[in-house]
N, C-alpha and C positions, 0 to 999 in steps of 0.2 A: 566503520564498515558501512560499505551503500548498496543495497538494492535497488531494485526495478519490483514493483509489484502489480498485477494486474486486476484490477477487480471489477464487479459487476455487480454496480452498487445503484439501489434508486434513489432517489432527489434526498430523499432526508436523509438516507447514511452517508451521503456524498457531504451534505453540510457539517457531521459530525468527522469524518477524515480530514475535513478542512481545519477543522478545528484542533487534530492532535499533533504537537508541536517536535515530534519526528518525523513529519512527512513534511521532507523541504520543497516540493515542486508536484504539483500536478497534472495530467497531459488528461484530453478527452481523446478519447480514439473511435475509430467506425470498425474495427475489428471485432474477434469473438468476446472480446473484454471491453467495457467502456471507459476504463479510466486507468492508468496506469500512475504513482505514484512513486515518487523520490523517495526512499525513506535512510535516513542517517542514526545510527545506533553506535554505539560503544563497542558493544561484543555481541557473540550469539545468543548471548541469554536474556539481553535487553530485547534482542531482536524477536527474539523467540518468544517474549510476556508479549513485545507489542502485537505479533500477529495473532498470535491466541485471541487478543481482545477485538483488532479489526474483523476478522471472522466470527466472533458475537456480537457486531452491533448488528441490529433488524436490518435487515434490504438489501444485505452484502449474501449477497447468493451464490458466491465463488469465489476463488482468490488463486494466482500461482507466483511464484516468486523466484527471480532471479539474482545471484548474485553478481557484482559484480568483481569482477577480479583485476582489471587493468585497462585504462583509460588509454585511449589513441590519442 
């Protein structure tokens, strides 16, 4: 399963996102969100502990998440 996730993270949750080895790709954006994230899971329930946990690291002051459903 792949999402798209958007977050608005400062410098030090940004280096621990980096750090968690479900999130295959990172994008900076100039949008309402600064960084949008790949993220690659198994099912909804892997999906669903990982963002429970991205929305508790410090500095992550928002998050929305799309899924994807079919690649062009």
């Amino acid at each position: 399963m792949s999402t798209l996730t958007k977050l608005a993270p400062d410098m030090m949750a940004r280096q621990t996102l980096h750090e968690l080895p479900q999130i295959h790709a990172h994008h900076s954006t100039d949008a309402a969100f600064d960084l949008i994230a790949e993220i690659e899971v198994a099912n909804l329930v892997e999906f669903d502990r990982l963002l429970s946990s991205v929305r508790t690291i410090e500095g992550v002051a928002r998050s929305e998440t799309s899924l994807l459903l079919a690649s062009a």
